[in-house]
mmCIF file of the C-alpha atoms, coordinates in Angstrom:
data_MODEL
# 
_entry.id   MODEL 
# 
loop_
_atom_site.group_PDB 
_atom_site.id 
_atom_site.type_symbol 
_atom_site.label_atom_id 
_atom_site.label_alt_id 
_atom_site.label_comp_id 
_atom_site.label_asym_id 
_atom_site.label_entity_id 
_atom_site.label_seq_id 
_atom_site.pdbx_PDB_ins_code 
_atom_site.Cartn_x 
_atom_site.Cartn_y 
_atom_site.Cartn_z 
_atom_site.occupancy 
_atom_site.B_iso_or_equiv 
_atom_site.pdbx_formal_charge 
_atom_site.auth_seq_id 
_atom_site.auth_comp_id 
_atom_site.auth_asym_id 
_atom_site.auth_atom_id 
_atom_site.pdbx_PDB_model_num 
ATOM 1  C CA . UNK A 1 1  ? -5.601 137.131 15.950 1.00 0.00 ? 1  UNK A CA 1 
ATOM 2  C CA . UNK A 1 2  ? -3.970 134.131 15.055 1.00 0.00 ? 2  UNK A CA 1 
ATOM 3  C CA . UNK A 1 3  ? -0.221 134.903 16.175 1.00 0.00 ? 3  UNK A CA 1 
ATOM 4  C CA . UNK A 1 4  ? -2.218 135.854 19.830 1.00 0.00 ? 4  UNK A CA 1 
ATOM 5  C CA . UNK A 1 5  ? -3.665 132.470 19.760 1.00 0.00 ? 5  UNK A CA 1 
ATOM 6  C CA . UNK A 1 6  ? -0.393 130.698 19.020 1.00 0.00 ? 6  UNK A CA 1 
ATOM 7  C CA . UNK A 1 7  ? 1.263  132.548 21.529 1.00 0.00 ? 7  UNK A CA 1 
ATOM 8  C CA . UNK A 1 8  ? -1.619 131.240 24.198 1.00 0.00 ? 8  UNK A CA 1 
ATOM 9  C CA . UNK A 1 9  ? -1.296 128.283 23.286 1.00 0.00 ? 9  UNK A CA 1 
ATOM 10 C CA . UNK A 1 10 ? 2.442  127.558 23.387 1.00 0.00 ? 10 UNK A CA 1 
ATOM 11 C CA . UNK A 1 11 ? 1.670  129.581 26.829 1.00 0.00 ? 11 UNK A CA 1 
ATOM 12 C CA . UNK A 1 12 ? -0.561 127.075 28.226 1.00 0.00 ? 12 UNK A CA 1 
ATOM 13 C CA . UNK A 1 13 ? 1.468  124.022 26.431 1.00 0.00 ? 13 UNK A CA 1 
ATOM 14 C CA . UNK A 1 14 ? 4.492  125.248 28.260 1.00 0.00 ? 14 UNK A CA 1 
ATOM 15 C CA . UNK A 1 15 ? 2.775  125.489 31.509 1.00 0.00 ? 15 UNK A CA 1 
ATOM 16 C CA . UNK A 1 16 ? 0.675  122.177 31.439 1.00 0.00 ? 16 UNK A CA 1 
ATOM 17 C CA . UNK A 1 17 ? 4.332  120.357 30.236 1.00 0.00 ? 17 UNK A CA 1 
ATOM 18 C CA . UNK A 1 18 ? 6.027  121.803 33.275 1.00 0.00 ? 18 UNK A CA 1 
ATOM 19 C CA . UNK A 1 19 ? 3.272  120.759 35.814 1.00 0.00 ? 19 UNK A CA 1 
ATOM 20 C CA . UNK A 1 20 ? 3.152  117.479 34.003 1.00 0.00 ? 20 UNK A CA 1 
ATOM 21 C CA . UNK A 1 21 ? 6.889  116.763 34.506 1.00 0.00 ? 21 UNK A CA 1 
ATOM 22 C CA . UNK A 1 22 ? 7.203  118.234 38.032 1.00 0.00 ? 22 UNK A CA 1 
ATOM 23 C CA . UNK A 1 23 ? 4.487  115.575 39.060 1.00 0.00 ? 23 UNK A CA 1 
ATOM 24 C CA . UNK A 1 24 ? 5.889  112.673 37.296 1.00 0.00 ? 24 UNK A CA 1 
ATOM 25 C CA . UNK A 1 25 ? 9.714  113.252 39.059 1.00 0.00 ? 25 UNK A CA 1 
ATOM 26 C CA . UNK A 1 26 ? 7.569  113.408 42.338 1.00 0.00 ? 26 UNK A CA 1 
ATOM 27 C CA . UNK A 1 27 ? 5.673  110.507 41.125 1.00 0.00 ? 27 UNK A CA 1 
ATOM 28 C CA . UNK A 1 28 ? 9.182  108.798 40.081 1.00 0.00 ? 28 UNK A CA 1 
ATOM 29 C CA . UNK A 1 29 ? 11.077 109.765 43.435 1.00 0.00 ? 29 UNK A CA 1 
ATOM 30 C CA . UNK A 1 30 ? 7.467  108.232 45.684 1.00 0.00 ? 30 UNK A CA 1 
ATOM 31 C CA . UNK A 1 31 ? 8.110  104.992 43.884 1.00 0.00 ? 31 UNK A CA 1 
ATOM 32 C CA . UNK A 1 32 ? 12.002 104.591 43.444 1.00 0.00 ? 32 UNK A CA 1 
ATOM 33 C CA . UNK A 1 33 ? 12.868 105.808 46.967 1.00 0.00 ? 33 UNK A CA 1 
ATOM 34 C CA . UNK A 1 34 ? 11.673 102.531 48.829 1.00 0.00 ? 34 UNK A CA 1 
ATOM 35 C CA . UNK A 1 35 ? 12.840 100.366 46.139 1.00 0.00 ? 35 UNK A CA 1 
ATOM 36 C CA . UNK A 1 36 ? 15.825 102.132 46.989 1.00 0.00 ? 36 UNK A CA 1 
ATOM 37 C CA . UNK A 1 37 ? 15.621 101.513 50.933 1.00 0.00 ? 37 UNK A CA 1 
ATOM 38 C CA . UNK A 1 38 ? 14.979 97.884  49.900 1.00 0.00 ? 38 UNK A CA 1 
ATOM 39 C CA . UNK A 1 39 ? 17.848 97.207  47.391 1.00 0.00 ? 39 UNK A CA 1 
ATOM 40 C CA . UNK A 1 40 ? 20.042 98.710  50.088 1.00 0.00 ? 40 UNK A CA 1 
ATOM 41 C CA . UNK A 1 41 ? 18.835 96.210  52.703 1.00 0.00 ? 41 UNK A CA 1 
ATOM 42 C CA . UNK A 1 42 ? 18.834 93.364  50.074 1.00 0.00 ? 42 UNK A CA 1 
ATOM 43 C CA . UNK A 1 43 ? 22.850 94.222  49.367 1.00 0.00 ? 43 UNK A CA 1 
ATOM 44 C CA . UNK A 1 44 ? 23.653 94.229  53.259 1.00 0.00 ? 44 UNK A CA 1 
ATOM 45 C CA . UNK A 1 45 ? 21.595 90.604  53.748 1.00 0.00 ? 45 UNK A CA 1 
ATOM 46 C CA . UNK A 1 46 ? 23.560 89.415  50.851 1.00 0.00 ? 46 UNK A CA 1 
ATOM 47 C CA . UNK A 1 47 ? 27.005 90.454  52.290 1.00 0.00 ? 47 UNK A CA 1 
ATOM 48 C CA . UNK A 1 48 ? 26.045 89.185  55.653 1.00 0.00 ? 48 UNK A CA 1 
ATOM 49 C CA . UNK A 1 49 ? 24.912 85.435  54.602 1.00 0.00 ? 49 UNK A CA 1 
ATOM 50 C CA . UNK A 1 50 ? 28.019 85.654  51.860 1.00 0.00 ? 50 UNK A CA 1 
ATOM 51 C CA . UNK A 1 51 ? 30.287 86.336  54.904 1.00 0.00 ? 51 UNK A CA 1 
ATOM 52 C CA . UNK A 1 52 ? 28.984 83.461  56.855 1.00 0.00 ? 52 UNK A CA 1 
ATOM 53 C CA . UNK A 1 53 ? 29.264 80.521  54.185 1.00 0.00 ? 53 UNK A CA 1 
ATOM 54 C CA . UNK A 1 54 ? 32.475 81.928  53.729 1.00 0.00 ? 54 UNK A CA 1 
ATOM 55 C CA . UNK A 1 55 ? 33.401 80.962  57.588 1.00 0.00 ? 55 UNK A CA 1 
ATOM 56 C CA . UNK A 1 56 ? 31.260 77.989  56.778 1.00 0.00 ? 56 UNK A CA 1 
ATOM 57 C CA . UNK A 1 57 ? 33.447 77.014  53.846 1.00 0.00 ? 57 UNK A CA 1 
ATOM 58 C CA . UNK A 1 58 ? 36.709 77.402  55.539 1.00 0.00 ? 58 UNK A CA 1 
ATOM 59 C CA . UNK A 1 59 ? 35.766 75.132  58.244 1.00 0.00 ? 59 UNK A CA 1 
# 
């Protein structure tokens, strides 16, 4: 009786971890994908206003 019950519970353990961890990766990828977008549009602003002081500096 007790070797069934261990094997239910690492059963259901197993199961609830892997739920658990598929929703936090889809909870991670909901949150770090437009942070994404956003660093990506901050790094092409940056280039753009570093270009022109550059031309502003040379003048």
């Amino acid at each position: 009786m007790q070797e069934r019950f261990r094997l239910l519970a690492d059963e259901a353990l197993r199961t609830q971890g892997e739920a658990f961890s598929k929703a936090n990766v889809e909870r991670l990828e909901a949150t770090l994908t437009p942070l994404k977008e956003h660093v990506g549009i901050l790094k092409k602003n940056c280039a753009k206003s570093i270009k022109k002081l550059s031309k502003t500096v040379r003048v």
